[in-house]
N, C-alpha and C positions, 0 to 999 in steps of 0.2 A: 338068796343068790349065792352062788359058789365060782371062788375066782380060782383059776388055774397057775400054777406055780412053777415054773421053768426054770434050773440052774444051769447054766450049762458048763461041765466042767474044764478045769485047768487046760484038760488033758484030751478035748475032744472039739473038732469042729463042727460033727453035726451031735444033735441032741434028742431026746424022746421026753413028751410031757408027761408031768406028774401031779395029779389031783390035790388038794389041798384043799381043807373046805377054811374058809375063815369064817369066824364066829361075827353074827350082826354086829352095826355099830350100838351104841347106847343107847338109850332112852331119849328122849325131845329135851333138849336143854335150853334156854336162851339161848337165841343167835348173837353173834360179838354185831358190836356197829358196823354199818359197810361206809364210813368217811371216809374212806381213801379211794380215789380214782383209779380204775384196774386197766392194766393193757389191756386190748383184744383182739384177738383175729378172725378173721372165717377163710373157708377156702374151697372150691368147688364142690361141688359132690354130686355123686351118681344117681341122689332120685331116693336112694337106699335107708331103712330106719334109720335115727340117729339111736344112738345107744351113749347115756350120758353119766362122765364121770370125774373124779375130783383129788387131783391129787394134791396132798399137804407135807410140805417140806421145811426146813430148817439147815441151817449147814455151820461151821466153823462153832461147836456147843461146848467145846473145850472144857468138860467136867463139870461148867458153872452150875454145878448142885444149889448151892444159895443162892441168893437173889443178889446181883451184883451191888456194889456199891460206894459212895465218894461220887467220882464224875463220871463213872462208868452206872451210875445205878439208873441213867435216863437215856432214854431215846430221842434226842433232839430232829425233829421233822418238821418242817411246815410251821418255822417259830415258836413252835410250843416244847416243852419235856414233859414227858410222859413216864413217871418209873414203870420198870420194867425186867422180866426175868424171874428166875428159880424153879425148879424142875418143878414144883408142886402146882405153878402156876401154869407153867408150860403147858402138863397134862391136862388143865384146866380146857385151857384154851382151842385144843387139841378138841377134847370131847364135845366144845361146844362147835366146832365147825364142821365136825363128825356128823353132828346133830342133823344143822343144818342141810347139809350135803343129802341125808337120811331123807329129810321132807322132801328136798326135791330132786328124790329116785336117782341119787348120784350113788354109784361105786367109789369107796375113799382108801386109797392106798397113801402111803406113810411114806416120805421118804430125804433122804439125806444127801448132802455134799460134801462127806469127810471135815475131818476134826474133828471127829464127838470128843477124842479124847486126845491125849498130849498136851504140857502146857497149861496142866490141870490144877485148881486150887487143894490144896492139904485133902480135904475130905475124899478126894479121888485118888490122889496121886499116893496118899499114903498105900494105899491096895491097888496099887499097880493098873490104876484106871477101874478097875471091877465093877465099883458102886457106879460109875455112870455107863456102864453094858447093861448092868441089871435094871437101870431106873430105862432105859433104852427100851428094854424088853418090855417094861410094864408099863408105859405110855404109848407103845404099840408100834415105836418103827418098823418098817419092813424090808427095807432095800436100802445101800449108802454107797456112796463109792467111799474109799478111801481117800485120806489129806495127806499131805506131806508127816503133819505132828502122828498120824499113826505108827510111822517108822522110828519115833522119839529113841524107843527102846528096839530098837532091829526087827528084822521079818518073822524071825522065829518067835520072838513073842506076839505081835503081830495075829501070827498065825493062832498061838494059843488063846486071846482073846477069843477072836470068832469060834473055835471047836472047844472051848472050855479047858479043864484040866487045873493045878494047882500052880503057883509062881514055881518053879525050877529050884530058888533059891530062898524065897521067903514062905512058900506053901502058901497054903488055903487060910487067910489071915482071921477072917471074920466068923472061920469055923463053922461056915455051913457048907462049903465044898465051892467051887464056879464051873459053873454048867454052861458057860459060853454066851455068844451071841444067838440071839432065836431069830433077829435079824440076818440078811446076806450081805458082806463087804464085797462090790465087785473092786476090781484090779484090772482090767483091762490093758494098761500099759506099764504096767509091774513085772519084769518076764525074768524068769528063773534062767541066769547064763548056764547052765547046765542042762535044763530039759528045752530051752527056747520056748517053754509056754509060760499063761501068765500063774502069778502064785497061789490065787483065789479066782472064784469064778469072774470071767469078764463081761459076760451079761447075764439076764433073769427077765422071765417071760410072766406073765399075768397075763390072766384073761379079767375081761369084764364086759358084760353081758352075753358074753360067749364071740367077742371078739380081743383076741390079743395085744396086747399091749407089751412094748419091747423096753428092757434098761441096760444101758452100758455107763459101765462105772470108770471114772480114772484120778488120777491125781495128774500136778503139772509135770510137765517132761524136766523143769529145774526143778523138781523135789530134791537131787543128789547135791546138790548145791544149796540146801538149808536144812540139813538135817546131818547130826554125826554120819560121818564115814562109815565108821567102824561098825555100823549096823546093819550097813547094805550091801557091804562086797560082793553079796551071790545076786545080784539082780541089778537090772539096767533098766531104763525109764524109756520107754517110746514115746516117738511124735502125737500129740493129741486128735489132729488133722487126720494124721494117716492110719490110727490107732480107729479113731469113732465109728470112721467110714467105712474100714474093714468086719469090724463086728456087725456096723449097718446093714453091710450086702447078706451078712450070714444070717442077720435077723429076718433078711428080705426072703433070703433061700427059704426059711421055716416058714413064711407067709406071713412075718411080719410085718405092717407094714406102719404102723403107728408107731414110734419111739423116742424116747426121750432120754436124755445124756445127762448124768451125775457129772458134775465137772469141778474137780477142785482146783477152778481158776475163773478168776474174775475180771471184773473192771469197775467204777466208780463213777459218781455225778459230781458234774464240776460244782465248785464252791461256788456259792451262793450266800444272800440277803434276804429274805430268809432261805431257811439250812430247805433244801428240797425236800418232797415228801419222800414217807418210804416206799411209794408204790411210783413216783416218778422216773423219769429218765431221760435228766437234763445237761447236756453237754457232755455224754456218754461216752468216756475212754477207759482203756486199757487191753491187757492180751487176751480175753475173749473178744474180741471185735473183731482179729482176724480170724480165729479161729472157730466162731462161727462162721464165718463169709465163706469157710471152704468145707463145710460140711453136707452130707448129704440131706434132699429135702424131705425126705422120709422123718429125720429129727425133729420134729415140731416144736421138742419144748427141749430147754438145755435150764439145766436145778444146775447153779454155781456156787462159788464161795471163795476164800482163801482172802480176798483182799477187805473183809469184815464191814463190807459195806453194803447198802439197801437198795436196790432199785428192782423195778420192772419195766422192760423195756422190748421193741419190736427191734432185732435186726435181721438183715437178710445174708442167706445162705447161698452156695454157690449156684444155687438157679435164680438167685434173684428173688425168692420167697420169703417172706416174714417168718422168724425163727421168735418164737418167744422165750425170754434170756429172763433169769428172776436172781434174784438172794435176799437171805433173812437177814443179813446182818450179821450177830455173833452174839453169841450167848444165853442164845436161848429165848431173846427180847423180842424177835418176830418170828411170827409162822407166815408162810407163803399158801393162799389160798388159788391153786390152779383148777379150776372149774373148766368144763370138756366132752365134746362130745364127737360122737365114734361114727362114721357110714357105715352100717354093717355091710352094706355092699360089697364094697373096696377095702373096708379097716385100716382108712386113712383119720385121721382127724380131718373133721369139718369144723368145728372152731373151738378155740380157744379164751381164755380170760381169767388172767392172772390181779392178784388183790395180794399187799402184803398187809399184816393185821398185827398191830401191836399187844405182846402178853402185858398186858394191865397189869402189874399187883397193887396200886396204893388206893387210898380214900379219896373218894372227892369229896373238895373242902366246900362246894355248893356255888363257887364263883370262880369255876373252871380252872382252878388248879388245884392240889393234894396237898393232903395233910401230912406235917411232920411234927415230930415228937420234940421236947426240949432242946432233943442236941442237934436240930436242924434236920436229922433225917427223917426219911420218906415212912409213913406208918403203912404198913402192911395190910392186905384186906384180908380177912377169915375168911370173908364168905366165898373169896374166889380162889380156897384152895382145896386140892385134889390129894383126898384121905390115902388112899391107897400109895401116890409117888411121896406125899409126906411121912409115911410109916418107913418106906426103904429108906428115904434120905435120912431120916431120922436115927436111924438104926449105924448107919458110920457117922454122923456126927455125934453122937456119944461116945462111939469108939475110939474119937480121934480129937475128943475136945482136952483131955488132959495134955495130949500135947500142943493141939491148936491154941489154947487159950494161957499158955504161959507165957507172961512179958517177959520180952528179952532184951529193951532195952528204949529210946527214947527221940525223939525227936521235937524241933523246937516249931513245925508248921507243915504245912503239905509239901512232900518232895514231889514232883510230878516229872513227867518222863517226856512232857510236849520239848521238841527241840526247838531253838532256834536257828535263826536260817544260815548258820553256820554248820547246824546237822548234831549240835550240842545241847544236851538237857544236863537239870539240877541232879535229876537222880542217875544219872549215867554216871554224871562226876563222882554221887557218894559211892555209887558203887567200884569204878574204878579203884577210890584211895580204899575202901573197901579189901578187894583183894590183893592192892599195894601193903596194905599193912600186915596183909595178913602171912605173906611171901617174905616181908622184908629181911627174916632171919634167915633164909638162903640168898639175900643178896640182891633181891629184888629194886629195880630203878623205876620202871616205870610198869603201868599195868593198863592194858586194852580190855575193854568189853564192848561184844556186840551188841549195836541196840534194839535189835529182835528178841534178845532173850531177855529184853526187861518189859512186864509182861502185864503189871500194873500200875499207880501212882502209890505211894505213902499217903494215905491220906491221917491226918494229925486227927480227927474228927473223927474216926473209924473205932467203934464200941462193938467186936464181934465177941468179947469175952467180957464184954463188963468195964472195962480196963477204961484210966481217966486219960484227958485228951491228955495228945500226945505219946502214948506210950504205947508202944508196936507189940503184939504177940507175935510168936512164931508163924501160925497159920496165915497171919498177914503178910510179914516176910517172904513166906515160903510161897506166898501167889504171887509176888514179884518175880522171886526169882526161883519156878518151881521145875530147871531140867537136870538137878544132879548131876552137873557137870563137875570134871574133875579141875582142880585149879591146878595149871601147871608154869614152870618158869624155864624159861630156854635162852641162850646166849643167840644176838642175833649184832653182826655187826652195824655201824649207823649205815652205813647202804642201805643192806639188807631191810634195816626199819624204813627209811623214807621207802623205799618199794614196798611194805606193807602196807604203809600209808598211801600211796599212790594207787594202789591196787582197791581200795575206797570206793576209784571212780570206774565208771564203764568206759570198755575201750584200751585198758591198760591189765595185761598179764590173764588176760582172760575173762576179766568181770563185765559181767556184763548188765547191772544192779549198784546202782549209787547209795551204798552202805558207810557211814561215817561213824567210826569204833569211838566210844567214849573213853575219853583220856584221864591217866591220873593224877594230880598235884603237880607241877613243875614243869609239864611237858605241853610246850605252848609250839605252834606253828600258824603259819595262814594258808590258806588254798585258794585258786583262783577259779572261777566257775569257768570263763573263759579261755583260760590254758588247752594245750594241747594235753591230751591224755598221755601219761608219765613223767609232766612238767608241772601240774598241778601245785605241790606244796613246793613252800619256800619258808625260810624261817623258821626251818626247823631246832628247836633249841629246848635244853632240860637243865632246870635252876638258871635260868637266863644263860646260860654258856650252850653255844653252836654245837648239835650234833657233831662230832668228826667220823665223816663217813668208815674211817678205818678201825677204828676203836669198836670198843666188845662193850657191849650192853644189857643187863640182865631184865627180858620183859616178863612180865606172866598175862596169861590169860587163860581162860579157859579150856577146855581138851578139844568143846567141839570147833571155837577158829584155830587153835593149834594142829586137830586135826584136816584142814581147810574149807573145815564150814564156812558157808556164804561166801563163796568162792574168795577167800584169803587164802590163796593156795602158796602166797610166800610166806606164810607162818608155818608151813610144814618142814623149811629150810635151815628151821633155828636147830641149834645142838645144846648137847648137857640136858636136858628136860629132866625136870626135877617136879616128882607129883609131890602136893600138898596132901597132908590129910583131910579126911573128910571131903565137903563137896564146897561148891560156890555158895549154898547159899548161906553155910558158915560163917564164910567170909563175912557175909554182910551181915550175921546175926552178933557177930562178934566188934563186928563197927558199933554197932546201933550200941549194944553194952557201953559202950567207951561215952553215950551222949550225955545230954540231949545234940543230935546231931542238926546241923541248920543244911537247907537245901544248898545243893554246889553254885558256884557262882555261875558257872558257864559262860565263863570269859576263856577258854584257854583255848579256845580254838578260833582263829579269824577268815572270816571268808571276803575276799573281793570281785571286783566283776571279775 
């Protein structure tokens, strides 16, 4: 069977199809377990063949080339952990639903909810995300929308990702050339302020069975609000709502009439006793819930992502129709099995039925949990790994293990990033004093970091080089903190600072996202949850002596809240800014030197009702 391949460009509202043959799936592999309980839908139909097909997604994959690991190496569902993750497994899992799909006469498209990259562990990020494009292309993605983390590095690179070409300033690092994405990034709501269209294609047509099948890609309309500035000046973010349903109608025009929405934007299951399944969808909130509700019923299925969490779930859309809503989670630890079939009649979906399926890597120990090795971690299965995505991966972690695997310094136990309900973690703090130390020779007082961009745990226990407990390499450091931001230091007077701090909450100076910046050594206040927005903090004080709102205070942080990422747009207000050399995650490599470092206290911030 031969599926048809639709881009439609930047630069055109109607379009003309283009043949493509795709190459069969693999051979009969094991089918994965189906333990997990799937949404599903059905929905009228005209009488007309069913034509039946299968799409497999993943979203937020953020480089994790290895298989993750510490408290991130498990997928906690349904009371159990399960480890989970690493491209080689990924593709594993990938061919085996492939398989499946194969026996029973399914068409399988591949597809994506932005973040593959940004944000990325050493192996990736050392070549400018590349090795996880190429590992991308050879487990067979086929369509993505874009994330927010795509924009990490600006649109212009962005763009040379997807159409290939060499880094601008680092070249072709691995010396075999990059030949881009074989995959499509739509962009849909990513528009060039100079031509008013978007930057990449905003949707992409498939056919299966010889009925089409329609994709519209986007990120959130807050992408401009957590990503550097300085990346995006040429382009503005549109409404998700009114972005969908615009390409809907034009999918409608071309006679599409099945389609389905890449969405890098999510929502989450309430907490629970035990943790929900991943294919559940219990006590379901966040910002796709309205955003489904207004979308056109043509959308059947919306592949999401961005808030790194699991679910499958039925919501209804503005006619009151069951939308089915999915995400894998992050990192590569679930594939989303959307099983589907087609009216050829109408070329609407007649029903649907989404499964998310956990990437296995570990041994079962024979009494239903896994084997680890001496130093408590998860042992790895051979047999469930995929020769071909191990060879790519293989191929930059040698290239990047001289520097990955150099100790640079020490720790006395796991720093972890979990906050308390003040909105303060241990490793917020190290990192703070972190880049307070690292400032201190221009003068530095106090020092802010966001807690977005701290992006793993320390874990004390972590042997990715060999290395005896407690002693951190670079490549671990550098998946903490891997966005090469620049550190900078700005004069801001104490006003000015409690309105940084105030600007935390939503409601106040434009924030509209309750972001609490990790603080450094001395710099103690409380905040009250129940204050009015820009009355919030009180007690604000550095070395026990009172803020005085007049006085001049030397902070640093980062370039991207300097520049007013995450909508801290009163850290754009400071003056004198003074770049650090090097990048941030220096800073923290040059801490860690100084150790063994002990986890922050996370007392320096207090919250009340």
């Amino acid at each position: 069977m031969t599926r048809m391949r639709l881009a439609i460009s930047a630069a055109a509202v109607t379009a003309a199809a283009t043949l493509a043959a795709i190459p069969a799936p693999p051979g009969a592999v094991a089918a994965p377990p189906a333990e997990f309980t799937p949404v599903s839908v059905s929905y009228d139909t005209s009488g007309g063949k069913l034509v039946k097909g299968q799409f497999l997604s993943y979203n937020d994959f953020h480089g994790a080339i290895d298989p993750p690991t510490g408290s991130g190496a498990v997928v906690n569902a349904s009371g159990t952990s399960t480890p989970a993750g690493g491209v080689e497994y990924l593709a594993t899992w990938l061919k085996r639903l492939r398989a499946e799909g194969t026996t029973e006469g399914r068409t399988t498209i591949t597809a994506g909810a932005g973040d593959l990259i940004g944000a990325t562990p050493l192996v990736s990020a050392a070549f400018h995300d590349e090795p996880t494009i190429e590992l991308m292309n050879e487990i067979g993605l086929q369509v993505s929308s874009v994330g927010n983390h795509e924009f990490d590095e600006g649109v212009d690179e962005l763009i040379r990702i997807q159409r290939g070409g060499c880094h601008p300033v680092d070249g072709c690092q691995d010396g075999d050339g990059y030949r881009g994405a074989k995959f499509t990034y739509l962009a849909a709501n990513t528009i060039d302020k100079r031509t008013g269209l978007p930057i990449l294609p905003p949707i992409e047509i498939k056919h299966v069975g010889g009925v089409p099948v329609g994709f519209i890609g986007m990120t959130l309309e807050g992408t401009p609000s957590i990503v550097n500035p300085a990346g995006i000046q040429k382009v503005r973010f549109t409404d998700e709502v009114e972005t969908a349903n615009k390409w809907s109608n034009v999918l409608k025009l071309l006679g599409v009439k099945a389609q389905v929405l890449l969405l890098h934007e999510g929502g989450s299951q309430a907490s629970a006793t035990p943790t929900p399944g991943v294919s559940d969808c219990a006590g379901f909130t966040g910002p796709i819930v309205p955003i489904v509700a207004g979308l056109n019923p043509e959308i059947g299925v919306v592949i999401s992502g961005h808030t790194h969490r699991f679910y499958s779930c039925e919501l209804p859309n503005r006619k009151g129709v069951p939308t089915v809503v999915t995400s894998a989670g992050t990192n590569g630890q679930i594939v989303t099995d959307i099983d589907y079939s087609l009216d050829s009649r109408t070329g609407r979906f007649a029903g649907i039925e989404a499964t998310n399926v956990i990437v296995e890597n570990g041994v079962p120990d024979g009494s239903g949990g896994w084997l680890k090795d001496a130093s408590g971690a998860y042992v790895r299965n051979p047999d469930t790994v995929d020769p071909a995505a191990k060879r790519v991966a293989d191929k930059y972690r040698a290239a990047v293990a001289p520097i990955a695997n150099e100790i640079v310094g020490s720790i006395t136990g796991d720093i972890v990033r979990t906050a308390t309900p003040a909105g303060e973690s241990p490793l917020g703090d190290v990192i703070a004093d972190a880049q307070l130390a690292y400032t201190r020779s221009a003068g530095a007082q106090i020092a802010l970091m966001n807690p977005g961009g701290i992006r793993a745990d320390l874990d004390a226990d972590q042997s990715s080089g060999g290395e005896a407990y407690g002693q951190v390499t670079y490549g671990e450091a550098f998946t903490v903190q891997p966005f090469n931001n620049l550190v900078v230091t700005q004069t801001f007077t104490g006003e000015q600072l409690k309105n940084v701090l105030e600007q935390q909450f939503a409601g106040f100076g434009g924030q509209t996202t309750q972001r609490i910046l990790q603080v450094s050594a001395g710099l103690t206040y409380t905040w009250s949850a129940s204050a009015a927005p820009g009355a919030k903090v009180s007690g604000l004080a550095l070395n026990g002596t009172p803020i005085d709102p007049a006085a001049n205070y030397l902070v640093t942080t980062n370039d991207f809240l300097a520049n007013g990422g995450d909508g801290f747009s009163n850290l754009t207000l400071g003056s004198g800014r003074v770049t650090a050399p090097g990048f941030d995650v220096d800073a923290l490599v040059a801490h860690l030197a100084t150790g063994p470092i002990a986890p922050g206290p996370a007392d320096r911030i207090t919250r009340t009702p």
